[in-house]
TIGUDO-490410 format. One line per field, with one value per residue (C-alpha): residue number from 0; residue in one letter; x, y, z. Coordinates in Angstrom, 2 decimals. Example, Ala and Ser with C-alpha at 12.3 -4.5 7.8 and 13.67 -1.06 7.14 Angstrom:
<rs>
seq	(0 1) $
type	(A S) $
xx	(12.30 13.67) $
yy	(-4.50 -1.06) $
zz	(7.80 7.14) $
</rs>
This chain:
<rs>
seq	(0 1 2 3 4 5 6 7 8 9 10 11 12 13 14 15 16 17 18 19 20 21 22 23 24 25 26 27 28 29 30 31 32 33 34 35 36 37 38 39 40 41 42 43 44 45 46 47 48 49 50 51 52 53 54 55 56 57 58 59 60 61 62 63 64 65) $
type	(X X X X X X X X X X X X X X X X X X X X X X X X X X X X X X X X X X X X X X X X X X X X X X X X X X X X X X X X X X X X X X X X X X) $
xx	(-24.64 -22.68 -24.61 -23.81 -23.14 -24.88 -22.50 -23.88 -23.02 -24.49 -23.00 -19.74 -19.98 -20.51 -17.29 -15.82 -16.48 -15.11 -12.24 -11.79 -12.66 -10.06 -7.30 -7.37 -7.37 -5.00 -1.13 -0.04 1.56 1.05 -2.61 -3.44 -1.78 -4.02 -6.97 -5.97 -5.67 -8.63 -10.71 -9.33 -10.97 -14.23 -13.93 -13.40 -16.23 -18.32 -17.24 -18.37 -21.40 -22.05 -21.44 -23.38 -26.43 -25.98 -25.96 -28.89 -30.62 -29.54 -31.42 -34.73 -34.62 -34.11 -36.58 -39.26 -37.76 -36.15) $
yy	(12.33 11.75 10.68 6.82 6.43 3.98 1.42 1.40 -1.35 -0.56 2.81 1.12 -1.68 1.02 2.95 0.00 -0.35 2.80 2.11 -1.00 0.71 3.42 1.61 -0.70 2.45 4.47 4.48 6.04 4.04 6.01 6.56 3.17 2.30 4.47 3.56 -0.57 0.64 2.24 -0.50 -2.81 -0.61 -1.29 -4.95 -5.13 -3.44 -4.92 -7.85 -7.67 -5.66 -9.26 -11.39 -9.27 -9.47 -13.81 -14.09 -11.87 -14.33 -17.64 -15.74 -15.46 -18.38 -20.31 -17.64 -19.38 -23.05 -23.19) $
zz	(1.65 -1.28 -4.42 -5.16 -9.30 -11.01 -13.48 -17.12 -18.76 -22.02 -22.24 -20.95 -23.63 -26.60 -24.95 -25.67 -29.11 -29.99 -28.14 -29.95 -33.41 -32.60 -31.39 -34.45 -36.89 -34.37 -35.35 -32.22 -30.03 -26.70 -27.42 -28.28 -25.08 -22.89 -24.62 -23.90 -20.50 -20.40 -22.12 -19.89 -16.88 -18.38 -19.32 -15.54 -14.46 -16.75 -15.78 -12.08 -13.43 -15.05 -12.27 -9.77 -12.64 -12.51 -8.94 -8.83 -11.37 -9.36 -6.27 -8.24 -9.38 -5.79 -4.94 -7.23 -6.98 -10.36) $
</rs>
């Protein structure tokens, strides 16, 4: 059975971060392009991480008549 990975947002959110911090210092075209991509990859999945979280939260709180 193949082992299911886990989405981290925080660790996700601090890739980001960098990303952000190194394409604003970067001066390589190409690079900074690949890392836009790839912070674009993660503002997706974080993203659905957070919408997955809210509906969660809107089910507790029917749950306990909020």
């Amino acid at each position: 059975m193949p082992k299911t990975t886990v989405f981290n947002f925080e660790k996700a959110y601090s890739e980001l971060e960098k990303i952000m911090a190194e394409v604003e210092k970067n001066e390589d075209l190409e690079k900074s392009l690949k890392l836009y991509e790839k912070g674009l990859d993660l503002i997706s999945k974080c993203k659905k991480r957070l919408e997955e979280v809210e509906n969660r939260v809107k089910v507790i709180r029917e749950k306990f008549g909020e």
